[in-house]
N, C-alpha and C positions, 0 to 999 in steps of 0.2 A: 315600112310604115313610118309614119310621119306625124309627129303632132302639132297641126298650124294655130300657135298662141297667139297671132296677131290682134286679135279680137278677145283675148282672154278677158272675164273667166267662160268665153265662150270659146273653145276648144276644139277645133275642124280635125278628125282626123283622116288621114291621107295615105294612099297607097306608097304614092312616089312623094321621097323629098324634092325639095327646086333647085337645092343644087348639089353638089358632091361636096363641099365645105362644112354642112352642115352636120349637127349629131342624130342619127338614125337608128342607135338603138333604142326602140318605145320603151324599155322599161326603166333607164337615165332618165329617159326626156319624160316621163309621167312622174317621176323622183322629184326633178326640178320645179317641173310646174305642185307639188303638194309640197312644196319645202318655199315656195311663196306665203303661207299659211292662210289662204283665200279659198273661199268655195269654187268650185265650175264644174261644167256642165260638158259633155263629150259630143261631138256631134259627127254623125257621117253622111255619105251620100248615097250610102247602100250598104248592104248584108253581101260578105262573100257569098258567093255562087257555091253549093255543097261540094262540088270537083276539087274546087279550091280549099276546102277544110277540110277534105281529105288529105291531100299531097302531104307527105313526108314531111315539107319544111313549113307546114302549117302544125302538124303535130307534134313538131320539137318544137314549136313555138309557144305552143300552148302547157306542154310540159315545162318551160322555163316560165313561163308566166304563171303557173303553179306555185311552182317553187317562190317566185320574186312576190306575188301574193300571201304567199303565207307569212313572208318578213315585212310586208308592210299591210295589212292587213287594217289595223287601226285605221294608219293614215289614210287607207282608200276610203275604209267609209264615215273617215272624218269630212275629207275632204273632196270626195266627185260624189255630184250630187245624183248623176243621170247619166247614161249614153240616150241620145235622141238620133236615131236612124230615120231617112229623108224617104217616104215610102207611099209614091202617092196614089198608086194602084191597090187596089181591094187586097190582090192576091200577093205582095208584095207584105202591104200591112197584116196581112193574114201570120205570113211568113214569119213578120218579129215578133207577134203574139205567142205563137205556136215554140217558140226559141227562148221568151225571154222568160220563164221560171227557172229555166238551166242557166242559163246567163248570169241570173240574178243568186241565184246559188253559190256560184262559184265564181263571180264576182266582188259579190257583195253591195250590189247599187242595182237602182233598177234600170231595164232597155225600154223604152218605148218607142213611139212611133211617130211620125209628123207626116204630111201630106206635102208640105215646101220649105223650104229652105225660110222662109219668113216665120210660117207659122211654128217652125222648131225654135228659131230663137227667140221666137213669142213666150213658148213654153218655157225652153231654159230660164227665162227672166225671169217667170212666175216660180222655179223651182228655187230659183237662188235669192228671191226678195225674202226681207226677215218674217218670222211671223208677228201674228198681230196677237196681241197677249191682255188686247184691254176690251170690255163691255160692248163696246164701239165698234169694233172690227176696224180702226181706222190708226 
């Protein structure tokens, strides 16, 4: 897995790095990006397939992300605001709804949903703009 900050604080995450150069452990590379001290927002292009979060080396993944969550814990939900999952079929958006109370549990940010790649970063920007705190809403 891969965290593509090109676009930060929009945040692509990715199966495969692009090159063998790069740092590949996600829980470094989500360290570095909250040790910017900037909000963002997570984004993907899909939800593992359940075969895949089964396997072995999904489930020592997730027990280290356990572990790396409980020592930064603050900082994640100082600083990610959202995972926004690319899910433009019903059954698909069905899928993140049904997943994202557990996610969000043991995360601690919430998962939603976007139908495109546009409209996700539509959303991300409305997560990450300040609030409006005066009579006006402006």
């Amino acid at each position: 897995m891969y965290f593509d900050h090109q676009h930060f604080p929009l945040v692509w995450m990715r199966n495969v790095a692009p090159g063998p150069d790069l740092e590949t452990d996600p829980f470094q590379q989500l360290e570095q990006l909250m040790e910017r001290g900037h909000a963002f927002v997570l984004l993907s292009e899909g939800m593992p397939d359940p075969q895949e979060r089964a396997s072995e080396q999904s489930k020592a993944l997730l027990k280290q992300g356990a572990l790396w969550m409980k020592r930064n814990k603050a900082a994640i939900q100082r600083w990610i605001k959202a995972m926004i999952v690319i899910a433009p079929e019903p059954e698909a958006q069905a899928g993140v709804e049904a997943f994202a109370g557990n996610y969000e549990k043991f995360w601690g940010y919430p998962l939603l949903h976007s139908a495109s790649p546009l409209a996700a970063a539509n959303l991300a920007r409305q997560l990450l703009a300040p609030s409006r705190n005066n009579q006006h809403n402006w």
